[in-house]
C-alpha positions in Angstrom: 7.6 -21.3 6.1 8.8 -23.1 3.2 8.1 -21.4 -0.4 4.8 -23.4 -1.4 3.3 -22.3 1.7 4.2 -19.0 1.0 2.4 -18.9 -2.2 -0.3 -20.8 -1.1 -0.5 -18.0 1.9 -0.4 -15.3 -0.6 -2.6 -16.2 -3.1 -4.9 -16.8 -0.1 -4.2 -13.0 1.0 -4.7 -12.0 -2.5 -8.0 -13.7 -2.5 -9.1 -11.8 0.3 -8.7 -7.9 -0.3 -11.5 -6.1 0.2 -12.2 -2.5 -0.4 -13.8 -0.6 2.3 -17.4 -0.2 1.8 -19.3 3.2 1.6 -22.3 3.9 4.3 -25.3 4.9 3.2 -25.5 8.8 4.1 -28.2 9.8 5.7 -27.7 13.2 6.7 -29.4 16.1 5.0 -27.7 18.4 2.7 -27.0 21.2 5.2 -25.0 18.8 8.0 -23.2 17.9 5.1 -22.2 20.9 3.5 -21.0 22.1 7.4 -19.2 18.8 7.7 -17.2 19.4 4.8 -15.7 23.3 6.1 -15.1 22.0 9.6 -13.5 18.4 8.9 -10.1 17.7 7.7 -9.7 15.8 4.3 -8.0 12.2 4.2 -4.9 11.7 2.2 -7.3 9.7 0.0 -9.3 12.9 -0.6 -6.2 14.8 -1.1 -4.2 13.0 -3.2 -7.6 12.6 -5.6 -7.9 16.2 -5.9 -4.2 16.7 -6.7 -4.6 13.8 -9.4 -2.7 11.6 -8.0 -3.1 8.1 -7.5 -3.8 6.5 -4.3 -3.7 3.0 -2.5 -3.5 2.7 1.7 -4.1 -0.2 4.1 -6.8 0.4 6.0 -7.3 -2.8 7.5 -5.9 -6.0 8.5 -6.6 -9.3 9.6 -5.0 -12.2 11.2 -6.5 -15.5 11.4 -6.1 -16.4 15.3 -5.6 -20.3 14.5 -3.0 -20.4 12.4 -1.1 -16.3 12.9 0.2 -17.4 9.0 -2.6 -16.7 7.4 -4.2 -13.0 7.5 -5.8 -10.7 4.9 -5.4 -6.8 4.1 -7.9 -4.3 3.1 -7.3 -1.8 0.8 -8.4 1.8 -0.1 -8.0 3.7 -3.7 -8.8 6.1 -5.6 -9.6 6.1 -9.2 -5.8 7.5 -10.8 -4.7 4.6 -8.7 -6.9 1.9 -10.7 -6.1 3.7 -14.2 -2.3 3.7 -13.6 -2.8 -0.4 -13.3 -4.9 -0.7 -16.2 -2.3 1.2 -17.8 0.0 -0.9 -16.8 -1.9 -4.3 -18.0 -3.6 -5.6 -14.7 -7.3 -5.5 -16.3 -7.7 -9.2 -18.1 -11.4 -8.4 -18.8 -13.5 -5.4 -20.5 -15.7 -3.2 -17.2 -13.5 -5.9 -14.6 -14.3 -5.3 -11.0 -11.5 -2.1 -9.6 -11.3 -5.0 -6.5 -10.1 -7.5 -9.4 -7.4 -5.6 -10.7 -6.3 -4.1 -6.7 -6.3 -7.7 -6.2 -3.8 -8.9 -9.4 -1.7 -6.0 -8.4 -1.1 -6.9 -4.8 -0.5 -10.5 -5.5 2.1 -9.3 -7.8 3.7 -6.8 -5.0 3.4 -10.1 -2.8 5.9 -12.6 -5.0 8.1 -10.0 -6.0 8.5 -9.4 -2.2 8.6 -13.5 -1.6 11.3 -13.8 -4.9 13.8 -10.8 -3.5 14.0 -12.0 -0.2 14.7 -15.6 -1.4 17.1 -14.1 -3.6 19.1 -12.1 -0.7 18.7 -15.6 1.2 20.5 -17.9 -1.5 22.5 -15.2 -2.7 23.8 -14.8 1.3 24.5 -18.9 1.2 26.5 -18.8 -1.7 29.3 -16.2 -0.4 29.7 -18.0 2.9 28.3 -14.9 4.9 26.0 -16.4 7.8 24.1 -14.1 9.5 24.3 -14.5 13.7 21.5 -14.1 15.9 21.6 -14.0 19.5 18.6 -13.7 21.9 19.3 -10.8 24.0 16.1 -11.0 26.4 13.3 -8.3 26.7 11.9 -8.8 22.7 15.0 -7.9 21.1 17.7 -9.9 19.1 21.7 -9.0 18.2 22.8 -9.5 14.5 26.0 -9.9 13.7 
């Protein structure tokens, strides 16, 4: 995948992040006050109430057509979302938590794309080539 594709793939992924949507709760207050002694807390829940920040995937999916393209979902907590607009990923006053997960991500995306092209050029220009040799069953030798 040339480079243009690859930013043309991530801004698509970027595009698509989606936080996970909360159910309406319909259970009375006691099955949820006996939910909460019995069942174990998510790392989400954890981290929050040590005051930490927070971001997981929870999700992701591949477009079957074309297995370049997919999407992520994400999942965050609230420290996570003011440690980026801290950091200066809000562009507009009361923006959208998604909006700024989303600037965030595509950022984490290039610098992913730039530092691999980097080790790729960086690997022509010494005259080290890298040897791969189908071994069967999956797997590949490197030398």
């Amino acid at each position: 995948m040339d480079g243009a594709n690859n930013m043309k793939w991530l801004q698509n992924l970027g595009n698509k992040i989606l936080q996970k949507p909360v159910k309406n709760d319909k259970r009375t207050h006691a099955e949820t006050k006996s939910d909460r002694t019995t069942r174990k807390k998510t790392e989400k829940e954890l981290a929050t109430e040590r005051g930490e920040p927070y971001v997981a995937i929870v999700g992701m999916d591949i477009n079957p057509d074309n297995l370049h393209e997919g999407a992520f979902e994400l999942d965050w907590n609230d420290k996570f979302i003011a440690n980026l607009v801290r950091a200066g990923y809000q562009m507009q006053p009361n923006e959208a938590d998604d909006i700024i997960v989303d600037r965030w991500f595509q950022n984490v995306c290039r610098h992913v794309v730039m530092e691999t092209w980097e080790q790729e050029e960086a690997i022509k220009k010494s005259g080290i080539y890298v040897q791969t040799r189908d071994i069967g069953d999956g797997r590949s030798e490197v030398s």
